[in-house]
C-alpha distance (Angstrom), angle and dihedral (degrees) to the residues before:
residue distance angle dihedral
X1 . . .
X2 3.84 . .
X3 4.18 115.8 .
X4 3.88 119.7 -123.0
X5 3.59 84.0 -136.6
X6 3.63 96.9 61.2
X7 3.37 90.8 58.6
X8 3.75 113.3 123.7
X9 4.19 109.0 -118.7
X10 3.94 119.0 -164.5
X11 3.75 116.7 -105.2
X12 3.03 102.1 -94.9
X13 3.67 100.3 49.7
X14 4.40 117.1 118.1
X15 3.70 107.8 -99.9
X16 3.65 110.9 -107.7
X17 3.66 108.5 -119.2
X18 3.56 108.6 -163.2
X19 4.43 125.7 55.4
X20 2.88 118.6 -100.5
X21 3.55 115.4 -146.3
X22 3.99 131.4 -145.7
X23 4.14 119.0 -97.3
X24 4.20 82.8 -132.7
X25 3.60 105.7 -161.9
X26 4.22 125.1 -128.9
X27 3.33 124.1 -87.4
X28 4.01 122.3 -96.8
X29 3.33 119.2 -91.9
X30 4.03 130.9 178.3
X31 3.87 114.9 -127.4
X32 3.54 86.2 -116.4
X33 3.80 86.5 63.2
X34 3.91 94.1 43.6
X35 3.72 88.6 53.9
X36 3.91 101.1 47.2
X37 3.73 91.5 47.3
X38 4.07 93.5 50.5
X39 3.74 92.8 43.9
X40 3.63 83.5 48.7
X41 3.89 96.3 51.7
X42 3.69 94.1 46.5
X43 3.93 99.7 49.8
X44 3.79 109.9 13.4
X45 4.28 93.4 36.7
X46 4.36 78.9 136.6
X47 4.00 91.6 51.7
X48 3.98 91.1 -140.1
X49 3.85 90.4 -171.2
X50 4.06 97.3 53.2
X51 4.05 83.2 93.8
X52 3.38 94.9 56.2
X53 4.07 95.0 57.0
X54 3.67 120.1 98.7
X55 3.80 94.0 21.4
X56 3.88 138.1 115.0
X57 3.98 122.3 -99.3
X58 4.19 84.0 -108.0
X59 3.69 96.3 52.6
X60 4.07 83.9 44.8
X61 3.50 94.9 63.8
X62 3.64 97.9 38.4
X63 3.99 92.8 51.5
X64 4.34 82.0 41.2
X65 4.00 85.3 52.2
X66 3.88 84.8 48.0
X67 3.62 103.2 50.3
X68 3.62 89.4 48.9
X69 3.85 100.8 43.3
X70 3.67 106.5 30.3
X71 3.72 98.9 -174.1
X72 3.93 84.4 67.0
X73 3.79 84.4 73.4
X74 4.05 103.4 48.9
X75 3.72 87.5 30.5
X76 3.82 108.2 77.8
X77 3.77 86.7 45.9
X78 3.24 95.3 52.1
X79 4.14 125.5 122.8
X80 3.82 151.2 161.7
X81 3.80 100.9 -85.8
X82 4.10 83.2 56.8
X83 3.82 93.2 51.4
X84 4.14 94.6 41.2
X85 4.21 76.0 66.6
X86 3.18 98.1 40.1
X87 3.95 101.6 49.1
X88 3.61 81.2 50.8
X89 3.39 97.9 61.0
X90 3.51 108.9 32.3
X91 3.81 86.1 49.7
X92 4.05 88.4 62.0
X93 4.26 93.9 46.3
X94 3.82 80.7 51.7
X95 3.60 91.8 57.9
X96 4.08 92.9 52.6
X97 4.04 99.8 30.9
X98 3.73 85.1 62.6
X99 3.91 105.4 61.0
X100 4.42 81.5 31.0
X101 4.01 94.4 48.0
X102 4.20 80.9 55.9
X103 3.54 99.0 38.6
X104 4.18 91.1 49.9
X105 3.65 89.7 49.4
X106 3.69 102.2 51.5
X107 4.74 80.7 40.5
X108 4.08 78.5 57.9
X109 3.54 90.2 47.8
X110 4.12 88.3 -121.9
X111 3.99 121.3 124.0
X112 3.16 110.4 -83.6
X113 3.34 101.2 -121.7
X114 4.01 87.5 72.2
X115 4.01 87.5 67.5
X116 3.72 86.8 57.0
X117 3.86 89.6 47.3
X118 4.10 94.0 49.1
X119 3.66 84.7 51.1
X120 3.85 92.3 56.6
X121 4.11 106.4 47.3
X122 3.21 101.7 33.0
X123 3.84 113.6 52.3
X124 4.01 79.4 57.3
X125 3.84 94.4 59.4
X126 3.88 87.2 47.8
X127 3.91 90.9 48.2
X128 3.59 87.1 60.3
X129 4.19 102.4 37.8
X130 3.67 98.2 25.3
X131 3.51 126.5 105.0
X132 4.10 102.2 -167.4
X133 3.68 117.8 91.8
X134 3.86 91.5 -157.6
X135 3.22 98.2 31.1
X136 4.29 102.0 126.0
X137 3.48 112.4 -156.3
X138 3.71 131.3 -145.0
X139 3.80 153.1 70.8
X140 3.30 111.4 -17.9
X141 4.40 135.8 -169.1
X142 3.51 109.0 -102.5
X143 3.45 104.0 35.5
X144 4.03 88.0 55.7
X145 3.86 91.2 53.0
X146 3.73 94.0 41.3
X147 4.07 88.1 49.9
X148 3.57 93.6 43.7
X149 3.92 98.2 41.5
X150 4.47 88.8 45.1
X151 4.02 85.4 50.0
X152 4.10 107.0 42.2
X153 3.84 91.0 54.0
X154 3.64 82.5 74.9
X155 3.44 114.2 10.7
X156 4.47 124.8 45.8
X157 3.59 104.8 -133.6
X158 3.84 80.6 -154.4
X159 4.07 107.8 46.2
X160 4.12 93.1 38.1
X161 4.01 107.8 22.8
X162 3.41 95.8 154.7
X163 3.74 96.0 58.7
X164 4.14 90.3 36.2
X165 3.74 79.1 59.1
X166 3.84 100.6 52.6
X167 3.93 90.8 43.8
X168 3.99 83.9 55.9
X169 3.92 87.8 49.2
X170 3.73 98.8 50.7
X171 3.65 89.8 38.5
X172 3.62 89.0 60.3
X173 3.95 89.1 49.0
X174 3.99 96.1 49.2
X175 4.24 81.4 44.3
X176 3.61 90.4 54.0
X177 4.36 93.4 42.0
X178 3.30 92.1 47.5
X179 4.22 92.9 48.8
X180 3.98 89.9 38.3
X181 4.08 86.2 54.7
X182 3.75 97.4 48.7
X183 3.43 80.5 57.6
X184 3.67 113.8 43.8
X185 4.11 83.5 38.1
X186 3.80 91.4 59.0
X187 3.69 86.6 -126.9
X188 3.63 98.6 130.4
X189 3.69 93.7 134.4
X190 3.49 102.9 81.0
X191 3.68 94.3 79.0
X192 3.48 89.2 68.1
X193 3.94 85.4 78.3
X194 3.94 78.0 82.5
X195 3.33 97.9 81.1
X196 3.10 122.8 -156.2
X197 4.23 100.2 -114.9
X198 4.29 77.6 44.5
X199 3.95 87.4 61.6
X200 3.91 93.9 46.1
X201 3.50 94.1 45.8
X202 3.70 93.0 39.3
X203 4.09 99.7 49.2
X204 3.88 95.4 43.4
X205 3.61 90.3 54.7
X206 3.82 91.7 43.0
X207 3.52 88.2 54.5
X208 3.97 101.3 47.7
X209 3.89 78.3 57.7
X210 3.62 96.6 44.0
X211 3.95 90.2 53.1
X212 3.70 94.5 38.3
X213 4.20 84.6 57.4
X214 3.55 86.6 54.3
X215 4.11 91.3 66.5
X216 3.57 83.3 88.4
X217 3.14 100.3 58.9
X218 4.13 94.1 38.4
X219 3.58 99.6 47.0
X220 3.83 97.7 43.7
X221 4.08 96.0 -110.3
X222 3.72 115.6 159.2
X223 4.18 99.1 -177.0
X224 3.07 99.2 60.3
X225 4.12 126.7 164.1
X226 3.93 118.6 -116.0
X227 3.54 95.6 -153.3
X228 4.09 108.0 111.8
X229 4.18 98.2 -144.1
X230 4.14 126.5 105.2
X231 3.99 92.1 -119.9
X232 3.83 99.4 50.7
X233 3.84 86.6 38.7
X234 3.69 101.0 54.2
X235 3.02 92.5 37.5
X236 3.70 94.6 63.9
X237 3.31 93.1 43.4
X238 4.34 83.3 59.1
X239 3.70 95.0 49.7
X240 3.90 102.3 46.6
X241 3.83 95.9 50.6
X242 3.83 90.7 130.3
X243 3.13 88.2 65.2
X244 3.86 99.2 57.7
X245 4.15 116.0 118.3
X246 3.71 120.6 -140.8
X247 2.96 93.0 -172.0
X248 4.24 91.9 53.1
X249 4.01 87.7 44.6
X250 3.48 95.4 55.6
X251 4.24 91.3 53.4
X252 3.45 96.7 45.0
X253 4.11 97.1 39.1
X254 4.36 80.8 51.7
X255 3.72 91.6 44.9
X256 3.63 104.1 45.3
X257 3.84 94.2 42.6
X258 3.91 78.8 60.1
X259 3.57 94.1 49.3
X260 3.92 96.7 50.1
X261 3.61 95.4 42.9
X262 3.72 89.2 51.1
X263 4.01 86.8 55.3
X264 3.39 91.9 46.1
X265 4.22 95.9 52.4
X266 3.97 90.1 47.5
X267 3.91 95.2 45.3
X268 4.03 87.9 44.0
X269 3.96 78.4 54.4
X270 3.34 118.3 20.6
X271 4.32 87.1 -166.3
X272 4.41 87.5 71.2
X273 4.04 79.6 57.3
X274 3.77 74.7 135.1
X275 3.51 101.7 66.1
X276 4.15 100.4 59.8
X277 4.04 84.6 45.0
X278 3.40 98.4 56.0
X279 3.53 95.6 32.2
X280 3.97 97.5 79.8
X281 4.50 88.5 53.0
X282 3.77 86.0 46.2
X283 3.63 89.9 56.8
X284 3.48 94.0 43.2
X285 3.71 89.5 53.7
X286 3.50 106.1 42.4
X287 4.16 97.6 41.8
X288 4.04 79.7 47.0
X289 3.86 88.0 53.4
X290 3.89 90.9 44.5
X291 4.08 90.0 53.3
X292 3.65 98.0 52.4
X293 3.73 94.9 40.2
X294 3.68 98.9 56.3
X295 3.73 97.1 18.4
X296 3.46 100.5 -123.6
X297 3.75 104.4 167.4
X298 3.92 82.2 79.1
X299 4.10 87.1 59.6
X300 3.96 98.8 50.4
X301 3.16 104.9 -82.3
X302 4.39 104.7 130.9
X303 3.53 116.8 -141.1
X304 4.14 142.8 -163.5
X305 3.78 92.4 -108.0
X306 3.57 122.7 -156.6
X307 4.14 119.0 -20.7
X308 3.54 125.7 -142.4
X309 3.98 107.5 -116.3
X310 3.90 127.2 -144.4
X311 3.75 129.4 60.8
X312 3.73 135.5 -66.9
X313 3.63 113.6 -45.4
X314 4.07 115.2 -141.2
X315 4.24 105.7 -105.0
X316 3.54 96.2 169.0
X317 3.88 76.6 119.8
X318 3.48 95.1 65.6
X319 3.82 97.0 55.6
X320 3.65 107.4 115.8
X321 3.65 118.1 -155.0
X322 3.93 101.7 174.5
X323 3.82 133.6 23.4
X324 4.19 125.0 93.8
X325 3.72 93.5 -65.7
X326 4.52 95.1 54.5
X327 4.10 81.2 97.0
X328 4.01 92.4 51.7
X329 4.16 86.1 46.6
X330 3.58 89.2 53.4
X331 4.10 100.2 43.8
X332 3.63 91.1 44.6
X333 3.74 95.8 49.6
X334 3.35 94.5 42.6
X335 3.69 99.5 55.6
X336 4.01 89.9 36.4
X337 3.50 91.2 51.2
X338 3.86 95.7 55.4
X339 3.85 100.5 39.2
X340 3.96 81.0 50.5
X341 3.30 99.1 40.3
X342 3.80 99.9 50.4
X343 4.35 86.4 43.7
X344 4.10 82.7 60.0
X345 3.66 105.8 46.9
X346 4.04 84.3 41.3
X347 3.34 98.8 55.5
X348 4.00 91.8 36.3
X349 4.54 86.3 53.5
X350 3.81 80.6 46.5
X351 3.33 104.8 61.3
X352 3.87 98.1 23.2
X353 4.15 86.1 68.3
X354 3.69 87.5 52.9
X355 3.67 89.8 61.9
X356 3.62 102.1 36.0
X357 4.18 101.8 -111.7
X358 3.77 132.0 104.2
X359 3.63 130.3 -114.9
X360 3.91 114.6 -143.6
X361 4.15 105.7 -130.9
X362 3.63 98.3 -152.3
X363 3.91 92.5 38.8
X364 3.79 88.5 57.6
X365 4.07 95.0 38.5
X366 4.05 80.3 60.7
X367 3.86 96.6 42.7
X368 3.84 88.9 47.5
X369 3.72 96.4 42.0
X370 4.31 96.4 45.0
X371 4.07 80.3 45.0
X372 3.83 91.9 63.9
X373 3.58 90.7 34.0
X374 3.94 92.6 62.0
X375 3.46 89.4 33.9
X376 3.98 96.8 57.1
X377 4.16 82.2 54.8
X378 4.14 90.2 50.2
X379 4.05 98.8 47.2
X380 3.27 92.0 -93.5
X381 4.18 123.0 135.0
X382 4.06 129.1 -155.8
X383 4.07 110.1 -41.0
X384 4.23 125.2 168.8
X385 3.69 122.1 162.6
X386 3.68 118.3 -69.5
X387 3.62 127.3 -123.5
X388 4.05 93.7 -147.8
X389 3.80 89.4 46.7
X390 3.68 100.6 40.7
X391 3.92 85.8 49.9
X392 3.99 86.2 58.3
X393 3.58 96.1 42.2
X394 4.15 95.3 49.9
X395 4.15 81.3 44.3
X396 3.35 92.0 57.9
X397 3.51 102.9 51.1
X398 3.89 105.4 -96.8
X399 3.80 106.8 175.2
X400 3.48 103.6 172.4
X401 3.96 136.5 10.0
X402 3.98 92.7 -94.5
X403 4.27 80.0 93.1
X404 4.04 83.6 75.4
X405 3.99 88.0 42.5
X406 3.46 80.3 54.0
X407 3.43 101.3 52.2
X408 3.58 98.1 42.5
X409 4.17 84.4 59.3
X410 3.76 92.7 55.5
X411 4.16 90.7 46.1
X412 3.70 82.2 58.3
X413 3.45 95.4 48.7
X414 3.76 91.2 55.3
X415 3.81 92.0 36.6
X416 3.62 100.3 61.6
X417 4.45 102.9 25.7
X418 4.23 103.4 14.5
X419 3.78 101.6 55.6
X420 3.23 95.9 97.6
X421 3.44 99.1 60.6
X422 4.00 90.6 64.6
X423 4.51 95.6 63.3
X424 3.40 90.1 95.9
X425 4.00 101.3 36.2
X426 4.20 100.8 122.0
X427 3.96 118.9 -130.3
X428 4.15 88.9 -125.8
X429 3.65 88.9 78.6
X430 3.53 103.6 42.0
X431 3.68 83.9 47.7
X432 3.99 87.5 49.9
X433 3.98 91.8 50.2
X434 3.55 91.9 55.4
X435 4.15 95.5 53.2
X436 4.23 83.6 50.3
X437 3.80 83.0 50.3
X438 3.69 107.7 53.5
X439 3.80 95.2 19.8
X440 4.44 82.4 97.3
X441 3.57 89.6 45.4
X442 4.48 82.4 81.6
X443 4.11 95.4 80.7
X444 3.43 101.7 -170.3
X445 3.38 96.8 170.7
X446 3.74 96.0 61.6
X447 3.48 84.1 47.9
X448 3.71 91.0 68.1
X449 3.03 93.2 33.1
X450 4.17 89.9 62.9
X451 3.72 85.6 45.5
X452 3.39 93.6 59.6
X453 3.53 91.5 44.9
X454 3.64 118.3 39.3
X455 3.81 120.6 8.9
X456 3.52 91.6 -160.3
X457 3.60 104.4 50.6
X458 3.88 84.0 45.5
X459 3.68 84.3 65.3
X460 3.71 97.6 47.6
X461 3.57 91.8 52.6
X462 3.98 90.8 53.4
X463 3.70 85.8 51.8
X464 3.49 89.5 58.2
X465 3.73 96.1 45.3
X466 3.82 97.8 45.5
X467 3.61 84.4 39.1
X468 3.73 94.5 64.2
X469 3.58 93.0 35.4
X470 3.73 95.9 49.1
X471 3.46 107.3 35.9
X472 3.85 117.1 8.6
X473 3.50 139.1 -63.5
X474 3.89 105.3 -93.7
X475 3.93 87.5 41.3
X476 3.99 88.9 51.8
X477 3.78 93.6 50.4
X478 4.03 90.8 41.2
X479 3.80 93.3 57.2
X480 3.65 98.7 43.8
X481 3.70 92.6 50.8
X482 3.88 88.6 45.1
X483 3.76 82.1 59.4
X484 3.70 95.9 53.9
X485 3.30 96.3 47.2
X486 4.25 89.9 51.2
X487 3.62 80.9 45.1
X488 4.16 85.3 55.5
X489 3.86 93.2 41.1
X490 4.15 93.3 47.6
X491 3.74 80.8 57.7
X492 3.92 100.5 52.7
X493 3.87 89.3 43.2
X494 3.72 97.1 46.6
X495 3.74 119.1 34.1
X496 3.17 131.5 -171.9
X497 3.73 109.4 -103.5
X498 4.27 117.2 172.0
X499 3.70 127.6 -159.2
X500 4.29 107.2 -135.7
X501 3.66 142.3 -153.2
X502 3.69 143.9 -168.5
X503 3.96 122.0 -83.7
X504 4.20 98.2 -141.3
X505 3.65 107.2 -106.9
X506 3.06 108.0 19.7
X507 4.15 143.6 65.7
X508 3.89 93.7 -111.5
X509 3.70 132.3 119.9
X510 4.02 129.8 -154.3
X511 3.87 138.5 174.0
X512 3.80 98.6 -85.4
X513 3.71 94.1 -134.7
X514 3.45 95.4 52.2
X515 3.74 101.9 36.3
X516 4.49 98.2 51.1
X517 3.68 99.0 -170.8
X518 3.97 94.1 45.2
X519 3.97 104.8 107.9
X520 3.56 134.8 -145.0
X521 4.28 115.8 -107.7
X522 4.05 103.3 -131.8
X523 3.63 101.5 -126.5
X524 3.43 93.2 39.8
X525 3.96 149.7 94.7
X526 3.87 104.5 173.3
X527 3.98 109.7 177.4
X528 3.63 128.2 178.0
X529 3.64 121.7 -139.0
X530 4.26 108.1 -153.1
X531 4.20 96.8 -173.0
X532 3.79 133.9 71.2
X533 4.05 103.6 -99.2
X534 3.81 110.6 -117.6
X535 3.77 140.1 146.3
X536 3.44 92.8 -83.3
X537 3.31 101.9 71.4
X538 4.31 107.5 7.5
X539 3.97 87.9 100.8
X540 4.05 86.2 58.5
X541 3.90 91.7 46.7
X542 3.30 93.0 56.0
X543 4.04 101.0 45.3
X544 3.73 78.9 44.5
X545 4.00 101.7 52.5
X546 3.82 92.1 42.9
X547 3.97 89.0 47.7
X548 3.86 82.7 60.4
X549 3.90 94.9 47.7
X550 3.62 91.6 46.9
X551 3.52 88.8 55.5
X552 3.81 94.3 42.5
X553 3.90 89.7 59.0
X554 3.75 94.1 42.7
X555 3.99 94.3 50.4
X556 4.35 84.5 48.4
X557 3.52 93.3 51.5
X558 3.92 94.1 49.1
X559 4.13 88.9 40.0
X560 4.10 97.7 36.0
X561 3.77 87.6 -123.3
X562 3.40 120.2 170.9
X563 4.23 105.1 -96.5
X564 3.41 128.0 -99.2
X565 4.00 114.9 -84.1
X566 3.58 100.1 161.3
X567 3.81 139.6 41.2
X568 3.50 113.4 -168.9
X569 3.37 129.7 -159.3
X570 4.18 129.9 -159.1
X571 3.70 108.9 -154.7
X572 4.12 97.2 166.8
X573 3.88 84.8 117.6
X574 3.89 96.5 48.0
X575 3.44 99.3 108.7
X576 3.71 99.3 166.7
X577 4.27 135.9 11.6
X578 3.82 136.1 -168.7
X579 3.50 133.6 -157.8
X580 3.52 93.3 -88.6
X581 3.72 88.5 53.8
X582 3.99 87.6 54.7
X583 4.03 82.2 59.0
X584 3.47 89.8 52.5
X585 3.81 95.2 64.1
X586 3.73 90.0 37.5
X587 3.75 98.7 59.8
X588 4.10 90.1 37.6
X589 3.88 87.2 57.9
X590 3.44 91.4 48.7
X591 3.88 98.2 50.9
X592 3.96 84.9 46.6
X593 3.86 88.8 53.5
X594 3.95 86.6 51.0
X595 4.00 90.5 48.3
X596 3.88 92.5 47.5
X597 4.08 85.6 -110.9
X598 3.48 132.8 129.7
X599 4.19 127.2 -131.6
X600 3.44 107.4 -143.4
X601 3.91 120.7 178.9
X602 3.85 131.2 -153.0
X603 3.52 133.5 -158.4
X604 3.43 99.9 -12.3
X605 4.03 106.2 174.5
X606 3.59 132.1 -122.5
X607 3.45 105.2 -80.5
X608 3.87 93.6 42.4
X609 3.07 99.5 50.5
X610 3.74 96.7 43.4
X611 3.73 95.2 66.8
X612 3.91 92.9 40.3
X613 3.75 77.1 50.6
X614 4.33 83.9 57.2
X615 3.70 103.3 32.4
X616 4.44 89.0 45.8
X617 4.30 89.0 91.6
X618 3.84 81.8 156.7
X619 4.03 99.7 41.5
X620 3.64 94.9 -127.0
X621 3.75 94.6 134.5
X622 3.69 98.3 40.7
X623 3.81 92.3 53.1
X624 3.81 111.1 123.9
X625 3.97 91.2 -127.2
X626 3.65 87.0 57.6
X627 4.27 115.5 47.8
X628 3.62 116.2 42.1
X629 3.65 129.4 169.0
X630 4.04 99.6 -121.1
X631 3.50 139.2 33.3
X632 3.76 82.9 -134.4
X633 4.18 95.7 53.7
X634 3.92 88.3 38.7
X635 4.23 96.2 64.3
X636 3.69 93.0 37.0
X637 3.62 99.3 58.7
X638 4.11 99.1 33.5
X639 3.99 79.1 46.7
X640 3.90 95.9 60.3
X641 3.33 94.7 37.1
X642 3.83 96.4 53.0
X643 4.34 82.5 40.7
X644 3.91 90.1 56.5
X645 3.75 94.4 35.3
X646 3.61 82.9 58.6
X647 3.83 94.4 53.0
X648 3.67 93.8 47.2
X649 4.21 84.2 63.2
X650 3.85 93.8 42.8
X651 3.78 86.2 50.7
């Protein structure tokens, strides 16, 4: 390719003072190679298989072995100073994923006793596959009330349990396939349709629901509605005041006054971590105490009743995978699985930067998904790691996942010799535990925060918080990430695209609105383009580009400025172009031609300027009077060459 500045000038032309440098353009590559590198960048942007280069067939299948089972990497290194720690800790999220694994169950409308099973099985299955050494695993808020909300509008938990308990099971399994397949898939990103300002939005309005549900249990109703929205709710609460308890609102007004206050000590120091752990078991305890003592389940105060004891029994048999209620299964699983899924690997990135290691997405969208999987077959429903618990376990000192291992052991415990103790355990304080629980779920900081930053994403997350509020939980988290992705497609269809000017003195070009003493070349419309060009949104550009001509020539006419011979255009942020892009720049450059202008392009990038390169039959593009590599090296040379063009007339 020839070299604008070996282009012969006249005589009399000004010396051009700055280089000039050659548009160079990319290297070939076969389609073949095109393909394998984008399919590469889209599912494998970590290059998993870069440690296995270089090393002998043994050390493959060790690091293979590895990758798979991460405890095969921690575990030979293993030792008692390790396990002192984590004893410790797993010991203390023992103590609150008791009186929680209850409390979720009955949120899920399950028995109880199948929170205490999914807090058993399936921290051991992450122990193994996981690759967090905080992460806590267990039942966790929203994905009980999202379960249990998804599954009552069809099924009573009360007139068919057994079936209601099967739909929970195979829920859990299509949660757990469809987490297991993000993983194994490499499609990982489409989580990040949860935005973050969704989540916020979306959890604090999940847990004003979640607390408002527990008014049942707090003020002693027994009618109760099932429907998961403030109006129905409050309503309820309205219409059954007969049935209110004084006795009930006084236990669970003392209790969860404990409970919050306890929160609030150990986040005010994070060292009394302790005291907000052990404060849900010590309620659990003492209000169990109080019941027996005085006998109070004979003066309306409801309680657990009588647990079945032993571990998890198999219920891979009650998986149902046909019937009228497959498509509820597969809904509810699906929308479980990614509103758990994307709480795990949050919570596991959270607390993983903390300590200075990475957690592997995919790896722990497998470990997560297989977990439910196994755990749908062992009586277990949908579990992910849990912020509150996590928090605890990384207070406490958890060093490796053996703190789960831990836990699981003292679930077991209580599972096969402790049940017992729970008959006479009343339903205001499990009801009071899960308030305390989701009450830090509302982040109104980051709510302010969004505000501050981004009106629009402060909006979405409303959406998603009057959404859940308003109309139900799946709706709420449906319209907010409708918004988002209109948010997404508004982007795409309208770029941003900036007219620039000169900063006096020097060879640099800004946005002239943003940049007030930049100055406009006469001569010259340069524009900047700051989106990949695509059918989406080439119709736009172009009503958009000749908007800014039209005004151009209007503003010379008022001004007598000298017209408009070039239209430059800035493509360093073009990462990508179709073919309707490519008809973009050919119907530009043939309105310029019309005008007696010129289209000149700079910087366009490899891939742009690859299938200009293809679709230019007549060169036009690729002419070295027409691509340049800066704005800068663009106006100086078209500048002289118009100047000494000029002379050569005068002369």
């Amino acid at each position: 390719m020839s070299n604008s500045s070996n282009m012969q000038h006249p005589p009399t032309c000004l010396e051009i003072t700055m280089e000039v440098h050659r548009v160079v353009p990319p290297p070939h590559k076969s389609t073949i190679q095109k393909l394998k590198t984008r399919l590469k960048e889209t599912f494998f942007p970590d290059d998993p298989l870069r440690q296995f280069k270089g090393q002998p067939t043994t050390k493959k299948w060790i690091l293979a072995a590895q990758y798979i089972f991460p405890v095969l990497q921690w575990g030979p290194n293993y030792s008692l100073k390790l396990f002192k720690s984590d004893i410790v800790s797993g010991l203390t999220i023992a103590s609150l994923a008791i009186p929680q694994g209850i409390s979720y169950a009955k949120l899920a409308s399950l028995p109880p006793i199948v929170g205490l099973y999914s807090s058993f099985v399936p921290p051991l299955v992450y122990a193994v596959l996981g690759s967090s050494r905080d992460l806590a695993v267990g039942p966790v808020s929203i994905a009980s009330l999202i379960l249990g909300s998804m599954l009552t509008q069809e099924v009573s938990p009360t007139n068919d349990p057994g079936l209601f308990l099967q739909l929970a099971f195979t829920t859990t399994f299509f949660a757990g396939f469809f987490q297991a397949s993000l993983g194994f898939l490499r499609l990982g990103f489409i989580i990040d349709f949860l935005s973050k300002a969704t989540l916020i939005g979306f959890m604090a309005g999940a847990a004003i629901i979640v607390s408002l549900q527990q008014l049942k249990s707090l003020l002693g109703i027994t009618h109760f509605t099932k429907q998961m929205s403030l109006v129905p709710v409050m309503s309820s609460v309205f219409h059954n005041t007969k049935e209110w308890s004084w006795q009930t609102i006084l236990m669970g007004f003392c209790f969860l006054v404990f409970l919050l206050v306890a929160r609030h000590v150990s986040m005010r120091r994070p060292k009394l971590f302790w005291v907000s752990a052990g404060a849900p078991l010590v309620s659990v305890i003492l209000s169990t105490l109080l019941v027996f003592a005085f006998k109070a389940h004979h003066h309306g105060i409801s309680i657990i009743g009588k647990l079945q004891e032993g571990l998890n029994p198999p219920s891979w048999n009650m998986l149902q995978f046909h019937g009228s209620h497959l498509g509820l299964s597969i809904k509810a699983g699906l929308v479980t699985g990614i509103i758990s899924l994307t709480e795990g690997i949050a919570v596991g990135r959270t607390f993983a930067a903390l300590k200075n290691y990475k957690v592997d997405g995919n790896k722990e969208m497998m470990a997560i998904g297989l977990m439910n999987m196994v755990g749908s077959s062992t009586s277990c429903y949908v579990t992910t790691g849990a912020f509150s618990r996590s928090a605890v376990n990384h207070n406490a000192g958890a060093k490796t996942a053996v703190s789960n291992i831990v836990m699981s052991v003292t679930i077991m415990v209580t599972l096969l010799f402790l049940m017992p103790l729970f008959q006479y355990t009343p339903n205001v304080v499990l009801g009071a535990i899960i308030v305390s629980a989701v009450v830090g779920l509302i982040d109104i900081p980051a709510a302010h925060h969004i505000w501050k930053i981004d009106k629009f994403d402060f909006i979405v997350m409303l959406c998603a918080f009057f959404g859940v509020i308003f109309i139900s939980v799946q709706d709420g988290l449906a319209i907010a990430v409708g918004i988002s992705i209109f948010k997404i497609l508004m982007q795409i269809t309208r770029p941003k695209a900036v007219m620039l000017g000169n900063i006096p003195g020097t060879d640099i070009y800004r946005d002239l609105h943003h940049y007030k003493e930049s100055m406009k070349i006469p001569g010259f419309l340069i524009l900047s383009v700051e989106a990949p060009i695509n059918f989406a949104n080439s119709t736009y550009l172009n009503e958009r580009i000749l908007r800014w001509i039209e005004e151009y020539e209007a503003e010379e006419d008022l001004k007598k400025h000298s017209s408009l011979q070039f239209v430059i255009l800035e493509m360093s942020a073009v990462s990508a172009i179709d073919t309707s892009g490519v008809s973009l720049f050919k119907e530009l450059k043939k309105t310029m031609e019309k005008k007696g202008a010129k289209l000149v392009l700079v910087n366009p990038l490899g891939e742009v300027m690859e299938k200009l390169q293809k679709s230019d039959e007549a060169g036009d593009f690729m002419r070295p009077d027409c691509l340049f590599l800066t704005v800068g090296e663009a106006v100086a040379t078209l500048s002289a060459t118009t100047k000494g063009q000029s002379s050569n007339h005068v002369v």
